[in-house]
Backbone as CSV, one residue per row, in Angstrom:
resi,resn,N_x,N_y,N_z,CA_x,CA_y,CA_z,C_x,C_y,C_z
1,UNK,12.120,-4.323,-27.808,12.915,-3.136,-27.551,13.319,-3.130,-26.076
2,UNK,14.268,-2.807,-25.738,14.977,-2.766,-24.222,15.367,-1.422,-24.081
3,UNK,15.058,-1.127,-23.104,15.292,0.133,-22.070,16.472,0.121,-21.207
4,UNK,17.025,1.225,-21.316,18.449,1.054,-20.037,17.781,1.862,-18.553
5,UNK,17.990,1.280,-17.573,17.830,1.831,-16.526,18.588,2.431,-15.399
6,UNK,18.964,3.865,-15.102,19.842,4.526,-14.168,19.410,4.175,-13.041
7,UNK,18.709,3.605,-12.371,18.125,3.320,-10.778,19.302,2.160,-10.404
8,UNK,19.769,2.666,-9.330,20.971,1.504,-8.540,19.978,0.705,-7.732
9,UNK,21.444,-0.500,-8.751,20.924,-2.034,-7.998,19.769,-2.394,-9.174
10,UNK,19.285,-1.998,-10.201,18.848,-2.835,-11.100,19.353,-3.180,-12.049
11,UNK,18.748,-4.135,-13.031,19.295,-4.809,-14.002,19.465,-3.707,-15.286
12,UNK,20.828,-3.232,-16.062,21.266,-2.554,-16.699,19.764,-1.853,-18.009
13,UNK,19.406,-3.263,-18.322,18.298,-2.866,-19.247,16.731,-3.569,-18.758
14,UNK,15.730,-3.775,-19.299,14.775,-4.048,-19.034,13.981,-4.520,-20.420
15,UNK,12.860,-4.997,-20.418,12.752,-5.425,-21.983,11.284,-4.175,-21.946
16,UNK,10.746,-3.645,-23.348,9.407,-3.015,-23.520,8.694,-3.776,-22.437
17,UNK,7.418,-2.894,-22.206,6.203,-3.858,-21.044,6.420,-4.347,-20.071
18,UNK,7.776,-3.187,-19.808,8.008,-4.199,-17.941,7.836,-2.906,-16.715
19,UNK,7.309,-3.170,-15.838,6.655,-2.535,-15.368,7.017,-2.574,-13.677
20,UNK,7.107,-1.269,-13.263,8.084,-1.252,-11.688,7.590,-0.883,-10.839
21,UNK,7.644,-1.182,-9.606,7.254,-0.734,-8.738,7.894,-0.213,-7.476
22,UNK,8.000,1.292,-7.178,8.742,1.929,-6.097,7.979,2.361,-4.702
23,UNK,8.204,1.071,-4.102,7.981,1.085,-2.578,8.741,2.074,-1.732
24,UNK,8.271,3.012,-1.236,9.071,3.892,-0.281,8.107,4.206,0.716
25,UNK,9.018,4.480,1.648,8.101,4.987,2.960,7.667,6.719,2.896
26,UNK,6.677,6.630,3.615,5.813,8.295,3.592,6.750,9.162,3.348
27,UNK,7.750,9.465,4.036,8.411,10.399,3.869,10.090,10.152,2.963
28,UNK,10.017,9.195,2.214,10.876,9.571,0.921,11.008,10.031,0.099
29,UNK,12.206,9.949,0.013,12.667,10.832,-1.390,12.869,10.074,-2.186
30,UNK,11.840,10.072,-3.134,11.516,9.549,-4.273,12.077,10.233,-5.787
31,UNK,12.082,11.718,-5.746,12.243,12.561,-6.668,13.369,11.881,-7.741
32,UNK,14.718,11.832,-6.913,15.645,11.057,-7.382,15.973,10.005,-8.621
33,UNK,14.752,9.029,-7.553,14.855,7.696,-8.329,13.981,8.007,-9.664
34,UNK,13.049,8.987,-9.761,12.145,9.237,-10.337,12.590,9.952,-11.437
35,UNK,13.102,10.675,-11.529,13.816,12.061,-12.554,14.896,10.683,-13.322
36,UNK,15.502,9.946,-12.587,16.617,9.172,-13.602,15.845,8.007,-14.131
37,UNK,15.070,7.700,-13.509,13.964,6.384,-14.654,13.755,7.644,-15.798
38,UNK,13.351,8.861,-15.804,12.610,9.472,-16.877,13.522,10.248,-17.733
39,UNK,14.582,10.238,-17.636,15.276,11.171,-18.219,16.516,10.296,-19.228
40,UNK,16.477,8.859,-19.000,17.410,7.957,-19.344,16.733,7.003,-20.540
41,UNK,17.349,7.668,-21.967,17.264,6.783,-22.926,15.805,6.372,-23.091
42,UNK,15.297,7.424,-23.462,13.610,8.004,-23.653,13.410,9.011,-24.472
43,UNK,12.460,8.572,-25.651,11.738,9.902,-26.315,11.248,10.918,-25.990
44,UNK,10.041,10.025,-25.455,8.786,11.253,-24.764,8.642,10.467,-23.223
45,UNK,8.223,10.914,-22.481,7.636,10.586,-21.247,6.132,11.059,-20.929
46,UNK,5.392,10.560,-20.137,4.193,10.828,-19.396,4.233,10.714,-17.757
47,UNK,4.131,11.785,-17.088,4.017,12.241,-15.556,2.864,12.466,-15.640
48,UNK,2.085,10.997,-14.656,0.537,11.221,-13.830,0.761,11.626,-12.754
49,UNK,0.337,12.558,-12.265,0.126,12.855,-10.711,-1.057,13.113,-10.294
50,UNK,-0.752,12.201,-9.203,-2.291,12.782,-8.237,-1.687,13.613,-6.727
51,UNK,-0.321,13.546,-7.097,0.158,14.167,-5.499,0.262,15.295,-5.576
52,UNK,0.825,15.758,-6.870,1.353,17.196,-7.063,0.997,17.604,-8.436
53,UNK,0.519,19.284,-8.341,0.110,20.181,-10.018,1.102,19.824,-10.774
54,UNK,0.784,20.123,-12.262,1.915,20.143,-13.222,2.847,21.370,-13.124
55,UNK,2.515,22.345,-12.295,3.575,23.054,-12.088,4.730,22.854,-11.455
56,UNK,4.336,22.109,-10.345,5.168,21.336,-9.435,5.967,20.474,-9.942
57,UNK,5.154,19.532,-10.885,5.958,18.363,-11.867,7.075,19.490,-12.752
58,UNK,6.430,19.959,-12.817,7.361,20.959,-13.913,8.827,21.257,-13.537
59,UNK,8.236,21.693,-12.433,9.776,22.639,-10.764,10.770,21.227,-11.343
60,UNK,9.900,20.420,-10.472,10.917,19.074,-10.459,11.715,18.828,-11.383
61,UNK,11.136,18.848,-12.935,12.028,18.120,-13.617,12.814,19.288,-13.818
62,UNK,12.980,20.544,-14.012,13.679,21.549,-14.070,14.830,21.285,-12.948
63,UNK,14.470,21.034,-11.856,15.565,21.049,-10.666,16.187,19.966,-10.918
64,UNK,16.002,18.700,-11.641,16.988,17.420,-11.600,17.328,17.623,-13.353
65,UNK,17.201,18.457,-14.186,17.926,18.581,-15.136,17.210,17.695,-16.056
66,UNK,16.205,17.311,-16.226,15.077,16.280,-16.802,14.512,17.154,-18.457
67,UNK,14.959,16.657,-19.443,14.632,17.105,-21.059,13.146,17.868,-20.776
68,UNK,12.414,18.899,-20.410,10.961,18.975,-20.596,10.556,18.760,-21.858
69,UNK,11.141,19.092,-23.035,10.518,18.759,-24.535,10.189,17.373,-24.382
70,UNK,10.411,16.687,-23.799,9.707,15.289,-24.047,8.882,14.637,-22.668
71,UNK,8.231,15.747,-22.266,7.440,15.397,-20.937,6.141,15.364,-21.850
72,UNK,4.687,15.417,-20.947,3.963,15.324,-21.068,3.417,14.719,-20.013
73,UNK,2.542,16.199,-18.788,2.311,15.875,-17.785,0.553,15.651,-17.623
74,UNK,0.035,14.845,-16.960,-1.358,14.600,-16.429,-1.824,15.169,-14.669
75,UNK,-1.959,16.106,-15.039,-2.329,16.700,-13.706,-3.964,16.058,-12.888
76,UNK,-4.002,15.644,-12.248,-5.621,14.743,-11.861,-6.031,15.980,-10.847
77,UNK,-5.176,17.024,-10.104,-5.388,17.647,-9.153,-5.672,19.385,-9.390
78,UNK,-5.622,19.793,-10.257,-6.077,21.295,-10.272,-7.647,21.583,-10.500
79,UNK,-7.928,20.720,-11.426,-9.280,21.155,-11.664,-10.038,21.000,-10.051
80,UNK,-10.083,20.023,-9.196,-10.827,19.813,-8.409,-10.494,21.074,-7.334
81,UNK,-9.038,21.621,-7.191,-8.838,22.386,-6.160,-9.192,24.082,-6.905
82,UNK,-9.527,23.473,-7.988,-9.750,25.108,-8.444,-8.922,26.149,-9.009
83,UNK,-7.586,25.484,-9.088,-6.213,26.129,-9.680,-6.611,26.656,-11.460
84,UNK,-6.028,27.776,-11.436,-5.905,27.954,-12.769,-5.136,26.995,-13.649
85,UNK,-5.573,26.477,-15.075,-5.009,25.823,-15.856,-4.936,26.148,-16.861
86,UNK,-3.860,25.943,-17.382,-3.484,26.151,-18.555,-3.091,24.998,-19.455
87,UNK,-4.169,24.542,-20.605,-3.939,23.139,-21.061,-2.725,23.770,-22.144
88,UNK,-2.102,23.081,-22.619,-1.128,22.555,-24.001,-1.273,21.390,-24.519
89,UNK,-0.230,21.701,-25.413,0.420,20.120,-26.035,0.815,19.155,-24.523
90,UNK,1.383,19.565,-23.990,1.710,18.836,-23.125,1.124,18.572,-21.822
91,UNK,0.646,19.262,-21.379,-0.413,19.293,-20.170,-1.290,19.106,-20.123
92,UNK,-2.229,18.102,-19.681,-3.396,17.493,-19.893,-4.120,17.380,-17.915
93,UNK,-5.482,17.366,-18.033,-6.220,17.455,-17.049,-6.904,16.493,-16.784
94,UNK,-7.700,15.993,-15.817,-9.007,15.282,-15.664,-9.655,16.115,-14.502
95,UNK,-10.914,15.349,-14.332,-11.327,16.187,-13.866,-11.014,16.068,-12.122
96,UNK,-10.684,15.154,-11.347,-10.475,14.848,-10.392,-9.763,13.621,-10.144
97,UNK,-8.337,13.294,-9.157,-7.587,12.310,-9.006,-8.256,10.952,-8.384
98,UNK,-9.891,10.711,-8.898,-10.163,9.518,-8.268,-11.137,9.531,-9.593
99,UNK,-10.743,10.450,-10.956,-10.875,10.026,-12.272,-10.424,8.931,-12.996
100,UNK,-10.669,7.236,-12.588,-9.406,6.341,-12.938,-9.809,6.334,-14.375
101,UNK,-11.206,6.067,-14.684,-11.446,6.266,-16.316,-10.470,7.239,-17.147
102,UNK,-11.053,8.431,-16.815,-10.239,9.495,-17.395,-8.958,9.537,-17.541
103,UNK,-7.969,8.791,-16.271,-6.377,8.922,-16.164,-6.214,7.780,-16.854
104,UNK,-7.108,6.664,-17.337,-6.643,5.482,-18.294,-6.987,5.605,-19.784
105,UNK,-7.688,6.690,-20.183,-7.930,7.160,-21.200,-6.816,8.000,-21.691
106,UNK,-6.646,8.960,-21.023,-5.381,9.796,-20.994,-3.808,9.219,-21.505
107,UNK,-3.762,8.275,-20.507,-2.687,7.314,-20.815,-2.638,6.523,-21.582
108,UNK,-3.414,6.011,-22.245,-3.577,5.321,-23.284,-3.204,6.166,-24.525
109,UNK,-4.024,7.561,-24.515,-4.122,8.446,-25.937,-2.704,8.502,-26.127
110,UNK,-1.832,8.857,-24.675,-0.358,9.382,-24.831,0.560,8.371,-25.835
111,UNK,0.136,7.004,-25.202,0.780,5.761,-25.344,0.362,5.799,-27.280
112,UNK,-0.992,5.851,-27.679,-0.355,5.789,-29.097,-0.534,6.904,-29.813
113,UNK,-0.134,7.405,-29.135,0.302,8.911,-30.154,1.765,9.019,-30.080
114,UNK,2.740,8.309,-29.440,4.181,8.631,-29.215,4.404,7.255,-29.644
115,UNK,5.858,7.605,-29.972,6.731,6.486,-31.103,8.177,6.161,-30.329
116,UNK,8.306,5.433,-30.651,10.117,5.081,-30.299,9.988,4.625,-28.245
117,UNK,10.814,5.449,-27.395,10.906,5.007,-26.234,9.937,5.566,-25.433
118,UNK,9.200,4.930,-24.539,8.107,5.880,-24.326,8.109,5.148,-22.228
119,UNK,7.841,6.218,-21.562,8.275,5.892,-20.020,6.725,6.618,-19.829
120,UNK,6.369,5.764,-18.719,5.530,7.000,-17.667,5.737,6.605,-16.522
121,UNK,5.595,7.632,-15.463,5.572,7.478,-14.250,4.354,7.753,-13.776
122,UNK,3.988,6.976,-12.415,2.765,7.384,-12.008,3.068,7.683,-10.338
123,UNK,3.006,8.991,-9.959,3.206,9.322,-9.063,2.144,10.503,-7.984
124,UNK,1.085,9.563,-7.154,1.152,8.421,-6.284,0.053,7.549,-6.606
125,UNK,0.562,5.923,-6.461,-0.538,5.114,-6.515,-1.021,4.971,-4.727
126,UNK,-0.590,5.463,-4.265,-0.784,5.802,-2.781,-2.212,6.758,-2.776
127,UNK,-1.304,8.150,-3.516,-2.671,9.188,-3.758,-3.692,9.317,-4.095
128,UNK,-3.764,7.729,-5.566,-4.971,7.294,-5.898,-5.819,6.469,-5.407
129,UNK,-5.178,5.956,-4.519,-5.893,4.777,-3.592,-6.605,6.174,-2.373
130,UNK,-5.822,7.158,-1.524,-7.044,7.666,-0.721,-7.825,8.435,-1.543
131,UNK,-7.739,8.802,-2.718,-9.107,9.354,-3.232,-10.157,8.507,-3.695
132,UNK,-9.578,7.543,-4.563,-10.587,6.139,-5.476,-10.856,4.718,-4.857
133,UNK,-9.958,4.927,-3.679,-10.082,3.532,-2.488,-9.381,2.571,-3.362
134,UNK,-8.705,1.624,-2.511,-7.581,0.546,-3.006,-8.306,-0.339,-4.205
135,UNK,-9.443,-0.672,-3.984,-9.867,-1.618,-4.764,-9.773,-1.146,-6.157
136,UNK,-10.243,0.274,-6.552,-9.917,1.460,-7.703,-9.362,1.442,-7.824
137,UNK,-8.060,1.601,-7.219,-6.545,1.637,-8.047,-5.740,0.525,-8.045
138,UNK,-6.018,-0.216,-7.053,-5.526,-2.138,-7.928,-6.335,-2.225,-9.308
139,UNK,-7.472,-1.820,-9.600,-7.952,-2.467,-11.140,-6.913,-0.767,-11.910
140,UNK,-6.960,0.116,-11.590,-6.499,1.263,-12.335,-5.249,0.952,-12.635
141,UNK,-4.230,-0.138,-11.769,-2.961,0.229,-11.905,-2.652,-1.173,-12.601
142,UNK,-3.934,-2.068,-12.303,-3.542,-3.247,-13.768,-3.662,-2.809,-15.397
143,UNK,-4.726,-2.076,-14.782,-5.170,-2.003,-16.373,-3.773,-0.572,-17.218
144,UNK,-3.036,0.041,-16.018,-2.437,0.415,-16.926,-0.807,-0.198,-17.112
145,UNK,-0.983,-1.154,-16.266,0.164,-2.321,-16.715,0.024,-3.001,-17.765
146,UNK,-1.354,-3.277,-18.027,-1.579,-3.833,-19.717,-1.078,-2.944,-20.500
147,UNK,-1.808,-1.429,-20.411,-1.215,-0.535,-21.885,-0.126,-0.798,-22.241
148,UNK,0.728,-0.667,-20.740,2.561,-0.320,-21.132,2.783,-1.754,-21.969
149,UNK,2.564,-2.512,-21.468,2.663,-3.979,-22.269,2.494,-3.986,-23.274
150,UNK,1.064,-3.236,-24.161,0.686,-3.331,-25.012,1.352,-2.612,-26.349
151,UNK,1.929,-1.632,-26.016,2.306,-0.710,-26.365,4.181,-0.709,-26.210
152,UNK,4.568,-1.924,-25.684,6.345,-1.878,-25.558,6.805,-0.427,-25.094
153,UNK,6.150,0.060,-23.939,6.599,1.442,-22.832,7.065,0.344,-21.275
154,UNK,7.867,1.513,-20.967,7.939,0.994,-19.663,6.943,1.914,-18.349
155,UNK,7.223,1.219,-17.085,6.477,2.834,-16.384,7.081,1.901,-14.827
156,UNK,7.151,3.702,-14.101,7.540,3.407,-12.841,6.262,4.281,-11.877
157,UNK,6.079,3.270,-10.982,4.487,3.389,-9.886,4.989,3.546,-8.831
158,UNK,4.875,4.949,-8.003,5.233,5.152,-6.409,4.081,4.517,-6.090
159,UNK,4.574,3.749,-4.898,3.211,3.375,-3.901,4.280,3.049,-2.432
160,UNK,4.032,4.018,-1.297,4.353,4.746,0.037,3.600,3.390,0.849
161,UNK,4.583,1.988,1.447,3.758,1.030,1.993,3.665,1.318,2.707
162,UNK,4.142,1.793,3.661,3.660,2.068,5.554,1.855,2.581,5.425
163,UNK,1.007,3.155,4.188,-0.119,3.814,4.488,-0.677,2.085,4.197
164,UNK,-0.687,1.712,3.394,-1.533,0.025,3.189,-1.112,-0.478,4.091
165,UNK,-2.127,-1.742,4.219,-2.114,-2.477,4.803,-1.121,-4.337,4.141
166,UNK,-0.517,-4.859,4.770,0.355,-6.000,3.801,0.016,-6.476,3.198
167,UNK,-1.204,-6.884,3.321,-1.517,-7.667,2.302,-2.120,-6.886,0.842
168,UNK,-2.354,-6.017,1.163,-2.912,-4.550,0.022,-1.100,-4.503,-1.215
169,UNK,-0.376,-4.292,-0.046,1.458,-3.933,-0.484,1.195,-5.133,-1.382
170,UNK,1.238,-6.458,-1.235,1.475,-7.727,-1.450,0.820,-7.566,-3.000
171,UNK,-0.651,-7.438,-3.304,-1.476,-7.509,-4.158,-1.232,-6.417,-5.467
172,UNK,-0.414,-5.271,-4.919,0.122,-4.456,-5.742,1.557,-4.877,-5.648
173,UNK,2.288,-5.483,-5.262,3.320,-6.109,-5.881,3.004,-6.987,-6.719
174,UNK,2.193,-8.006,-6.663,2.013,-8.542,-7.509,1.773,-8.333,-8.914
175,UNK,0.977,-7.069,-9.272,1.004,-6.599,-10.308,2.449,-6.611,-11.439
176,UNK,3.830,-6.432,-10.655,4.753,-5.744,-11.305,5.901,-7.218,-11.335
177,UNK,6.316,-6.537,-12.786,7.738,-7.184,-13.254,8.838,-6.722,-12.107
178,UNK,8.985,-5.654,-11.833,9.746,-5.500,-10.973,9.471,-4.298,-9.682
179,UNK,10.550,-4.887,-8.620,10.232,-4.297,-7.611,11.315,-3.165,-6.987
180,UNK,11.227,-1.766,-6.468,12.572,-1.212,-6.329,12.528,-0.731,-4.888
181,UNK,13.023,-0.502,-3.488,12.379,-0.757,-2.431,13.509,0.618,-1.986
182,UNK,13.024,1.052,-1.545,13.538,2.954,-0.977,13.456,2.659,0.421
183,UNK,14.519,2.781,1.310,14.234,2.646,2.769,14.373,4.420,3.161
184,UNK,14.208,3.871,4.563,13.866,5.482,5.065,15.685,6.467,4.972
185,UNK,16.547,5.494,4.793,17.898,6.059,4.981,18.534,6.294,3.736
186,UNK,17.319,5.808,2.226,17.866,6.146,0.638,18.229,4.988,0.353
187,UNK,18.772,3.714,1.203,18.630,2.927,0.380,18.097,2.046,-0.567
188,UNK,18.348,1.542,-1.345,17.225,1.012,-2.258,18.129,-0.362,-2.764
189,UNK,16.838,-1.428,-2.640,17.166,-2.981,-3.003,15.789,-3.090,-3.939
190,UNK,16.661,-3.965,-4.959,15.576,-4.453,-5.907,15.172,-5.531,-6.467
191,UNK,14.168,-6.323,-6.448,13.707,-7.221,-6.816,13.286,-7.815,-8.474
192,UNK,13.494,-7.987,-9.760,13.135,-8.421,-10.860,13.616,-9.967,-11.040
């Protein structure tokens, strides 16, 4: 199954199990690139965050015009700060964003319980690295490069290089089919 992709400067489609990676610096704007990977020629979607509540995820996709009937967000961050939650169908918890078990369990359940085109984003593998330390989220962010594989989903991974170190950037590139690179001025070059 092939996926079409709205992100400029990549390749029109992509095949199931391919898996991206969006390098941007600390202070990009990511939202963008993010809302049109998820909103383009997709069933259901899954939004992990460890940066921001699902309310926030919520704002977002509301403000870029993003289907919510086919979200399905993973919040890693309320329970620990103490926020009121409100679980659903669609909103799901763990107990803390340096939960990698829990956020690969999670993602997995999503992955086969949904049918047809299925996207997740994981937004930040930055965020999960200062809570779970790099070494945690290099095995967290392979192992959920297998699911998508496993499962013919695609998924797009913020990870903010200026906080790693190069050779850290390097080792999580490696992980990915493809690469999409956000400079500080919006532009973006891509690698597959």
């Amino acid at each position: 199954m092939d996926y079409t992709l709205e992100i400029e400067n990549t390749p029109d489609t992509v095949p199931g199990g391919t898996s991206v990676l969006l390098l941007h610096p600390s202070t990009g704007e990511t939202d963008r690139i993010d809302t049109d990977f998820l909103k383009t020629d997709t069933d259901s979607f899954l939004v992990v965050s460890t940066r921001t509540t699902a309310r926030e995820v919520t704002q977002k996709l509301e403000y870029y015009d993003v289907d919510e009937s086919r979200a399905v967000i993973l919040d890693t961050l309320s329970i620990e700060r103490g926020y009121s939650r409100r679980s659903s169908d669609n909103v799901h918890y763990v107990a803390a964003p340096d939960d990698v078990d829990g956020i690969v369990r999670q993602v997995e359940r999503f992955l086969e319980t949904n049918d047809g085109k299925v996207r997740v984003s994981f937004d930040s593998v930055t965020e999960l690295a200062y809570y779970a330390g790099e070494r945690a989220a290099l095995e967290t962010v392979e192992r959920l490069v297998n699911l998508l594989e496993a499962h013919d989903a695609i998924g797009l991974f913020h990870l903010s290089e200026e906080v790693h170190d190069d050779e850290i950037v390097e080792q999580f590139r490696a992980l990915f089919d493809g690469i999409v690179d956000l400079d500080e001025a919006g532009n973006v070059t891509t690698a597959f």
